[in-house]
PyMOL commands that place a pseudoatom at each C-alpha (Angstrom):
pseudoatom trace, name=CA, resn=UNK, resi=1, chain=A, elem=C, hetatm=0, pos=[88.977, 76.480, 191.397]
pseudoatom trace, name=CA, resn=UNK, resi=2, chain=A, elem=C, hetatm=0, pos=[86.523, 77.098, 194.041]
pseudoatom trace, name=CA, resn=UNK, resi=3, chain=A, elem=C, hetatm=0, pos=[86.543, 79.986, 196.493]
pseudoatom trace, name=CA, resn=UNK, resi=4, chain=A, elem=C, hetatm=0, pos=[87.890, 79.365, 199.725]
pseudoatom trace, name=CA, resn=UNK, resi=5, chain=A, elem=C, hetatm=0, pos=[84.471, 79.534, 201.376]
pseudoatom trace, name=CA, resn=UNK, resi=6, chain=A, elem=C, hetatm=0, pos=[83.201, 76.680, 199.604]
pseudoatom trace, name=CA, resn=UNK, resi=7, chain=A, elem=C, hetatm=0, pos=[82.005, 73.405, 201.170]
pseudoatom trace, name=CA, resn=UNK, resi=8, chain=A, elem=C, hetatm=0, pos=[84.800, 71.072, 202.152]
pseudoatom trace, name=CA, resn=UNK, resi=9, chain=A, elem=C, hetatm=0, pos=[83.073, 68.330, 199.915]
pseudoatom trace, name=CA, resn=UNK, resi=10, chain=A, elem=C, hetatm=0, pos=[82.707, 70.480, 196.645]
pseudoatom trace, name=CA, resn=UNK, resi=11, chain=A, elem=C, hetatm=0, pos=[84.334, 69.412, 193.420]
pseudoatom trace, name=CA, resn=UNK, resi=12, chain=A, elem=C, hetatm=0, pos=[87.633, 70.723, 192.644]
pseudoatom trace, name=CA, resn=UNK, resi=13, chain=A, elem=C, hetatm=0, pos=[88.276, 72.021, 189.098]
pseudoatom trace, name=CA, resn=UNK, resi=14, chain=A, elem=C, hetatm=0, pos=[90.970, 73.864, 187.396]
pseudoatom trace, name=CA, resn=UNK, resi=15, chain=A, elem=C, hetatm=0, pos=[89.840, 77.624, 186.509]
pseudoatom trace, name=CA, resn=UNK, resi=16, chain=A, elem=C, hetatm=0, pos=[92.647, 78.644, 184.120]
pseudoatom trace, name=CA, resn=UNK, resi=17, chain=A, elem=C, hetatm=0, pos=[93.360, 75.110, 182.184]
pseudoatom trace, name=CA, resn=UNK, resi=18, chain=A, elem=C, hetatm=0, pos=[89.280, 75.072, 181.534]
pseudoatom trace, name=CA, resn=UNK, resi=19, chain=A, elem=C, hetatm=0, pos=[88.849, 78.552, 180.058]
pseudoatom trace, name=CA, resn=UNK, resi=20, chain=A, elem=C, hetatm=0, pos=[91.863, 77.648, 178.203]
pseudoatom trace, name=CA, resn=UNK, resi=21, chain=A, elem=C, hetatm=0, pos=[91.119, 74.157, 176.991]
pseudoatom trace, name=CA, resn=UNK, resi=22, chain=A, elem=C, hetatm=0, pos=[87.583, 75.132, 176.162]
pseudoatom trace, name=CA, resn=UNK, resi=23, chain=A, elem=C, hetatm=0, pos=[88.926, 78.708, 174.467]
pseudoatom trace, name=CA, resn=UNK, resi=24, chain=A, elem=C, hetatm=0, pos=[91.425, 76.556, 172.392]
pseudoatom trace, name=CA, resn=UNK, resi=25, chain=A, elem=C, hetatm=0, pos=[88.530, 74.217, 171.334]
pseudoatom trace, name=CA, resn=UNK, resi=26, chain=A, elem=C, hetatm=0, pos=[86.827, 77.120, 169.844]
pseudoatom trace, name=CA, resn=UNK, resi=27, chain=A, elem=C, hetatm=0, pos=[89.677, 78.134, 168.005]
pseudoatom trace, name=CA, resn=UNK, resi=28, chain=A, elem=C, hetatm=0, pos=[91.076, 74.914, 166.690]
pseudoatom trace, name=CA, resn=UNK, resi=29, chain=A, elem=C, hetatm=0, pos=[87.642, 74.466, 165.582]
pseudoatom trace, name=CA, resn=UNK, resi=30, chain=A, elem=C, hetatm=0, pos=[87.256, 77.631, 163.423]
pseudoatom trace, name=CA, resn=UNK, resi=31, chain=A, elem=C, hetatm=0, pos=[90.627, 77.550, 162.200]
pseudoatom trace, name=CA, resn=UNK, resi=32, chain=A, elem=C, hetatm=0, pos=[90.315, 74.393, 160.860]
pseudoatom trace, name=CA, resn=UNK, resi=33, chain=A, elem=C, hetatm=0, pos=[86.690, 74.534, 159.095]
pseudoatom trace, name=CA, resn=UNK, resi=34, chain=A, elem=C, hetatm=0, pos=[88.335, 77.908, 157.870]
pseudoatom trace, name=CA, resn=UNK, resi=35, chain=A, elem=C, hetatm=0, pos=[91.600, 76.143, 156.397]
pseudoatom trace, name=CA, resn=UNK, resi=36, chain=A, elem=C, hetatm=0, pos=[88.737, 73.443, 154.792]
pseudoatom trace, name=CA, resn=UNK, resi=37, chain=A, elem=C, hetatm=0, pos=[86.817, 76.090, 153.276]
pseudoatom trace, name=CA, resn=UNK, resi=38, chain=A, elem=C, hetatm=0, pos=[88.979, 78.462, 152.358]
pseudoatom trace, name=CA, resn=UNK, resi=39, chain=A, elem=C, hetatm=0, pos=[91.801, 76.519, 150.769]
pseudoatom trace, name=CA, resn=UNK, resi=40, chain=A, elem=C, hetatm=0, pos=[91.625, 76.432, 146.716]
pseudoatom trace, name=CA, resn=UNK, resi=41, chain=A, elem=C, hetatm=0, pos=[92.276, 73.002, 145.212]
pseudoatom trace, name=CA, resn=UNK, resi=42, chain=A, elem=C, hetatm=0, pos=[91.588, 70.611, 147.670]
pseudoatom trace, name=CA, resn=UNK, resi=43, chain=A, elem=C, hetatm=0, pos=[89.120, 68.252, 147.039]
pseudoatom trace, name=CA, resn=UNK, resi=44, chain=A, elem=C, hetatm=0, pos=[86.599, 66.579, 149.478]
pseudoatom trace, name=CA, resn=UNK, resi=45, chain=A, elem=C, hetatm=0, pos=[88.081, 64.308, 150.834]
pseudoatom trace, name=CA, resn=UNK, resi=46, chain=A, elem=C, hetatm=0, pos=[91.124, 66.832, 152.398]
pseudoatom trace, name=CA, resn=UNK, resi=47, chain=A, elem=C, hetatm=0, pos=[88.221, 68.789, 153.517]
pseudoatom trace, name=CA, resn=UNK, resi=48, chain=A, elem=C, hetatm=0, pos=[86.947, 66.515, 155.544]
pseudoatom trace, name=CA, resn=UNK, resi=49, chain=A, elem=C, hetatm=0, pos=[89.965, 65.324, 156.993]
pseudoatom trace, name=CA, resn=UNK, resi=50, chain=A, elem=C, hetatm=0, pos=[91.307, 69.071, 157.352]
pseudoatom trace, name=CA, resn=UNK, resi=51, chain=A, elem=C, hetatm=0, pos=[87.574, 69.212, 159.428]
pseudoatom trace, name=CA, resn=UNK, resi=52, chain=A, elem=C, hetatm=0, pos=[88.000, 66.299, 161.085]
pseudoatom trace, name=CA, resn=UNK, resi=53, chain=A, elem=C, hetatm=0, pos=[91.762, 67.123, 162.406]
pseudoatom trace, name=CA, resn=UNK, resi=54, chain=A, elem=C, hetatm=0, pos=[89.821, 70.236, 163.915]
pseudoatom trace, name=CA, resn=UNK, resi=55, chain=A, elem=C, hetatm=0, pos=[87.709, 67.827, 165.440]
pseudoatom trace, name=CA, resn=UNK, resi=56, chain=A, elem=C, hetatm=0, pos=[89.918, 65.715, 167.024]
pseudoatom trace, name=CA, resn=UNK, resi=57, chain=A, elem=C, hetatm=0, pos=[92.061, 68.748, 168.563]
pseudoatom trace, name=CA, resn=UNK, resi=58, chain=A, elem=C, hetatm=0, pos=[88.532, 70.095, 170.078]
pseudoatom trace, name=CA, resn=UNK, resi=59, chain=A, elem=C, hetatm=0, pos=[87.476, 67.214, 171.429]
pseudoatom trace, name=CA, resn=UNK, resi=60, chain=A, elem=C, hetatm=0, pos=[90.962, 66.854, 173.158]
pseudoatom trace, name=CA, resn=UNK, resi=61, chain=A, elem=C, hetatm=0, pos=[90.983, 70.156, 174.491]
pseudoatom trace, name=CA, resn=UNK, resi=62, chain=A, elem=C, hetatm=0, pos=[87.170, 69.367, 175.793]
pseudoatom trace, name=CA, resn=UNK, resi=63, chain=A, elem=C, hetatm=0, pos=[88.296, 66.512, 177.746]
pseudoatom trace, name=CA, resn=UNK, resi=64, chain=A, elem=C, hetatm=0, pos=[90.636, 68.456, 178.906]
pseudoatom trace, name=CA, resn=UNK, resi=65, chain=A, elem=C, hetatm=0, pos=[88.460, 70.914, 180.234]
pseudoatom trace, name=CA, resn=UNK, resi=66, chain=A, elem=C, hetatm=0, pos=[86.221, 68.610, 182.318]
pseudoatom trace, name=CA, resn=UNK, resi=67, chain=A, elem=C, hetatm=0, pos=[89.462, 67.491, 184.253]
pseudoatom trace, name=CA, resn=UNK, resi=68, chain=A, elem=C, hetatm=0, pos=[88.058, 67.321, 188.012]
pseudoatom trace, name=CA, resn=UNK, resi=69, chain=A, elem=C, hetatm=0, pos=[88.398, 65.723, 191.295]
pseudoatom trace, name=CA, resn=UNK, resi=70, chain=A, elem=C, hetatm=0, pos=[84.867, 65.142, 192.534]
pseudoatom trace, name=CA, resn=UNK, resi=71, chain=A, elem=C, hetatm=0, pos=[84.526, 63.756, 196.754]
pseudoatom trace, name=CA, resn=UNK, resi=72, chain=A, elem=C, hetatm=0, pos=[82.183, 61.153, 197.071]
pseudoatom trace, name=CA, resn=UNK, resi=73, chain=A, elem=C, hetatm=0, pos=[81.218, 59.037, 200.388]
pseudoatom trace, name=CA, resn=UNK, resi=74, chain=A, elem=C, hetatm=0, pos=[82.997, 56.403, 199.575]
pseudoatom trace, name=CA, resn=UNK, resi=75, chain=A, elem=C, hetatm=0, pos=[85.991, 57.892, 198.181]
pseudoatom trace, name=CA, resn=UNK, resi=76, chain=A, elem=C, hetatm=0, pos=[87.285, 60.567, 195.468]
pseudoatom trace, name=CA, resn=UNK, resi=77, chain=A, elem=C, hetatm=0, pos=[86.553, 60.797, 192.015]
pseudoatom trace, name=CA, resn=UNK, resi=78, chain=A, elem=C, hetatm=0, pos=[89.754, 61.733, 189.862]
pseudoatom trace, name=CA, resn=UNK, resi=79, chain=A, elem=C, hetatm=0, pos=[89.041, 62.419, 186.336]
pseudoatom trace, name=CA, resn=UNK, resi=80, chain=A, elem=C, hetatm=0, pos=[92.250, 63.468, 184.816]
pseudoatom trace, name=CA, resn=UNK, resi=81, chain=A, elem=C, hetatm=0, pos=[92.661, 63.626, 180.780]
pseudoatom trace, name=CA, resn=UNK, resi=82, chain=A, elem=C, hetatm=0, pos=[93.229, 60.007, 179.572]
pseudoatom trace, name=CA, resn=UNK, resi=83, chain=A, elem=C, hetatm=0, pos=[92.232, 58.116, 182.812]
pseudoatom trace, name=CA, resn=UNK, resi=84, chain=A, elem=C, hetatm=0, pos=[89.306, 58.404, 185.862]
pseudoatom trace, name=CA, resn=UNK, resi=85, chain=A, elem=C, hetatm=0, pos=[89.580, 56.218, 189.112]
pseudoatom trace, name=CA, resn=UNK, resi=86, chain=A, elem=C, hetatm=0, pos=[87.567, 56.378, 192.001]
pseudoatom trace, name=CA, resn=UNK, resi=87, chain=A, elem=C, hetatm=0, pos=[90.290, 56.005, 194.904]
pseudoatom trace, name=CA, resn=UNK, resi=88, chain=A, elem=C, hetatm=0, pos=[88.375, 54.840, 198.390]
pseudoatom trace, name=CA, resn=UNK, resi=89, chain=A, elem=C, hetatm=0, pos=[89.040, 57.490, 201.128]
pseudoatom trace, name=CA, resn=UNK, resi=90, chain=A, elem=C, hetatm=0, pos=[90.849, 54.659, 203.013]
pseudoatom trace, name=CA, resn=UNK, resi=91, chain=A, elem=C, hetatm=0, pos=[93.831, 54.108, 200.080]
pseudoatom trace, name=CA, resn=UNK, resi=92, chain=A, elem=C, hetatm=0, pos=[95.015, 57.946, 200.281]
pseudoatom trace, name=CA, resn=UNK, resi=93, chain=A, elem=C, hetatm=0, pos=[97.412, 58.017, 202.648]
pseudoatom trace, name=CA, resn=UNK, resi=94, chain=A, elem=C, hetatm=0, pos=[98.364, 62.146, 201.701]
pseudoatom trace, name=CA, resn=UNK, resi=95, chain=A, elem=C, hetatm=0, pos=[98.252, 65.137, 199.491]
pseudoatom trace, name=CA, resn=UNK, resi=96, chain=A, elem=C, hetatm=0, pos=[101.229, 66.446, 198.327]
pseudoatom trace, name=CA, resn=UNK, resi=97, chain=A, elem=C, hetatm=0, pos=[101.643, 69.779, 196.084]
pseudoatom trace, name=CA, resn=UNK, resi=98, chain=A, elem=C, hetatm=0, pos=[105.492, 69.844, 195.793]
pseudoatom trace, name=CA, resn=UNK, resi=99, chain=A, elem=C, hetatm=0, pos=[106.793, 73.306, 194.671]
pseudoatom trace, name=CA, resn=UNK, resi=100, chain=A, elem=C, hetatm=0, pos=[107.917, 73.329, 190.744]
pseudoatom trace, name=CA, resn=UNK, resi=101, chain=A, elem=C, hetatm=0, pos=[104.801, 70.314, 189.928]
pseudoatom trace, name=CA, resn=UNK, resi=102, chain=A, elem=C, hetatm=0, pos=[102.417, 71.203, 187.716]
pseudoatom trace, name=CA, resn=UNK, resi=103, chain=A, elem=C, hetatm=0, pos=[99.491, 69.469, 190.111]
pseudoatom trace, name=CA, resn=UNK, resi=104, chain=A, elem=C, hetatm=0, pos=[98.908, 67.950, 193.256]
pseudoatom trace, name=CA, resn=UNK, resi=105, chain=A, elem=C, hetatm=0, pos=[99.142, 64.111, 194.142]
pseudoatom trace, name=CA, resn=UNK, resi=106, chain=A, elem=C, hetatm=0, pos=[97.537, 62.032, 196.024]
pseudoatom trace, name=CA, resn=UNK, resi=107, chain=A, elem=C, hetatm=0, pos=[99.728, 59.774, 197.525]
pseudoatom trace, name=CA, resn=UNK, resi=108, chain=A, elem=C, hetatm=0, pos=[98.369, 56.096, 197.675]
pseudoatom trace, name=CA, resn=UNK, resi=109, chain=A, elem=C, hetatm=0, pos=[98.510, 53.287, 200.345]
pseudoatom trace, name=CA, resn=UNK, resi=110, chain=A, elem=C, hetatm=0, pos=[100.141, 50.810, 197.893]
pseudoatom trace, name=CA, resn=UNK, resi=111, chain=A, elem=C, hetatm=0, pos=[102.939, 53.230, 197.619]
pseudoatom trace, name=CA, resn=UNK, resi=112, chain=A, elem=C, hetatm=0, pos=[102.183, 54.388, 194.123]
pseudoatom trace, name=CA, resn=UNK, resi=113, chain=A, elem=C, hetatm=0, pos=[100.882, 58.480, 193.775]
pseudoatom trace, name=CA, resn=UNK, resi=114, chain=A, elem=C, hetatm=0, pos=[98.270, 59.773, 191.234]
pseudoatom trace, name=CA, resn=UNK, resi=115, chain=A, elem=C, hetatm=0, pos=[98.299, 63.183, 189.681]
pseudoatom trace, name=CA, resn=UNK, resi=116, chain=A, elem=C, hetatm=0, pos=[94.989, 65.782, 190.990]
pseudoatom trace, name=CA, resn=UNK, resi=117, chain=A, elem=C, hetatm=0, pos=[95.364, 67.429, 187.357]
pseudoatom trace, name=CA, resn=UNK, resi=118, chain=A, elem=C, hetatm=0, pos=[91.752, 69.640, 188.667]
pseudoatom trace, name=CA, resn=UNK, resi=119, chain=A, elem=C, hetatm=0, pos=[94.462, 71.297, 191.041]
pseudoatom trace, name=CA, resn=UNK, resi=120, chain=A, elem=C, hetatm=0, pos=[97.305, 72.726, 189.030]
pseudoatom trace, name=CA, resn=UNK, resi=121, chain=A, elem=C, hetatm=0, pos=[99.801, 75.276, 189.712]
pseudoatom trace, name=CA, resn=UNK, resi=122, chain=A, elem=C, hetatm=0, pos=[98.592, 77.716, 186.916]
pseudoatom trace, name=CA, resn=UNK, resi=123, chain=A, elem=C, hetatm=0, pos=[95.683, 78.742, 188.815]
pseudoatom trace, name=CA, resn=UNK, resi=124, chain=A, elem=C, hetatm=0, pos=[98.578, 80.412, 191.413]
pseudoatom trace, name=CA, resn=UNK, resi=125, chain=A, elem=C, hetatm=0, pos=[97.218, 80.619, 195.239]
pseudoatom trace, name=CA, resn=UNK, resi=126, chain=A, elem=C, hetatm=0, pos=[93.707, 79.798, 194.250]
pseudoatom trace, name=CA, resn=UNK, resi=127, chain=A, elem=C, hetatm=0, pos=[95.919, 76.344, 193.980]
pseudoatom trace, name=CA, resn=UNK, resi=128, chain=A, elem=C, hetatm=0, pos=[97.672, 75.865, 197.211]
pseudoatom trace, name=CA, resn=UNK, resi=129, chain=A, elem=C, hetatm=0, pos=[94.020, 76.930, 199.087]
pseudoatom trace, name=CA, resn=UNK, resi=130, chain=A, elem=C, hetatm=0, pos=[92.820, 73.763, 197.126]
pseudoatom trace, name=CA, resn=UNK, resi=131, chain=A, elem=C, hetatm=0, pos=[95.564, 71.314, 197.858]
pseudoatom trace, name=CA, resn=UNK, resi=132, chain=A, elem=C, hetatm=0, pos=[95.381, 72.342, 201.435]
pseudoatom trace, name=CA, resn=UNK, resi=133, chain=A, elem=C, hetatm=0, pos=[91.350, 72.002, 201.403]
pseudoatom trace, name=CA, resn=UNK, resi=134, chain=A, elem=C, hetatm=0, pos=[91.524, 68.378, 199.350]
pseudoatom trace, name=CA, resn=UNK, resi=135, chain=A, elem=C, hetatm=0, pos=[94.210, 67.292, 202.167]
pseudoatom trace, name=CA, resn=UNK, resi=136, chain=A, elem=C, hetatm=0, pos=[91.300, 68.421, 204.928]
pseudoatom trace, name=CA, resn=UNK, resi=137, chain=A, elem=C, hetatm=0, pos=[88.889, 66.488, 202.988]
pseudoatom trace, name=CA, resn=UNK, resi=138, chain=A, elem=C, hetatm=0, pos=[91.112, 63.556, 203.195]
pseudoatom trace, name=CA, resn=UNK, resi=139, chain=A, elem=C, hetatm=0, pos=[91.859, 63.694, 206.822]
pseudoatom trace, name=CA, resn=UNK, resi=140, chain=A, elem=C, hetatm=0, pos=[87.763, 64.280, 207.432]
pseudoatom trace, name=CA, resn=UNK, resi=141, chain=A, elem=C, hetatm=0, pos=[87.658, 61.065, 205.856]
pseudoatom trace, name=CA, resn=UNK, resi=142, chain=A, elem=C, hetatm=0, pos=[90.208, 58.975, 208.068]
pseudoatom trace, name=CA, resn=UNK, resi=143, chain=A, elem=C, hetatm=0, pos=[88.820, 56.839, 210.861]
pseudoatom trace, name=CA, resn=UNK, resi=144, chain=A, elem=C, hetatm=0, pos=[89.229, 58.442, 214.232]
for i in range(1, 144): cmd.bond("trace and resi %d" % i, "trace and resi %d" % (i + 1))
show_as sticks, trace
zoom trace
């Protein structure tokens, strides 16, 4: 996350779930050129695919690193893992960070929420400081 201090406006990103998505990358990776190199009567064709399942796991974990929630003037930039959305600053009606969720939501105008995976409870306070500084953001962003 970003320290307290920072500009209202700067992008929100999870610190713990990126060191640990792109740390898990790493290691799928090696593992599984490891397990394709070191394995004795395989040919190489289940070398490849051992490789490739390596592959596939990193780039998983990669998109899940760049999980963020980037303000823009016209509205917020969610990029969770399997979807993005830019949500206008006028269809966010709250934030909510319920206690026991793993991230914060944004609670949407047509009644429906979306997930803020770039704030997530695993980061502990650093967390709650965001939630509470995306919700300040939102109500900067409300007509007066």
């Amino acid at each position: 996350m970003t320290d307290p201090a920072s500009p209202l406006d700067a992008p929100f990103r999870s610190r713990r779930g990126r060191a640990m998505a792109l740390t898990m990358a790493g290691v799928s990776l090696s593992l599984f050129a490891a397990l394709a190199i070191l394995i004795r009567g395989w040919g190489p064709a289940d070398r490849l695919l051992m490789f490739g399942l390596g592959l596939a796991m990193a780039a998983v974990l990669t998109r899940y690193a760049v999980i963020s929630a980037v303000p823009l003037p016209h509205g917020l930039k969610v990029r969770n893992l399997f979807l993005s959305r830019i949500v206008p600053w006028d269809d966010i009606e709250d934030v909510t960070f319920p206690e026991g969720d793993a991230w914060a939501k944004l609670d949407l105008a047509d009644g429906d929420d979306l997930a803020v995976m770039a704030i997530q409870r695993a980061d502990g306070e650093s967390a709650r400081v965001e939630a509470d500084r995306l919700a300040r953001l939102v109500l900067s962003h409300r007509p007066r």
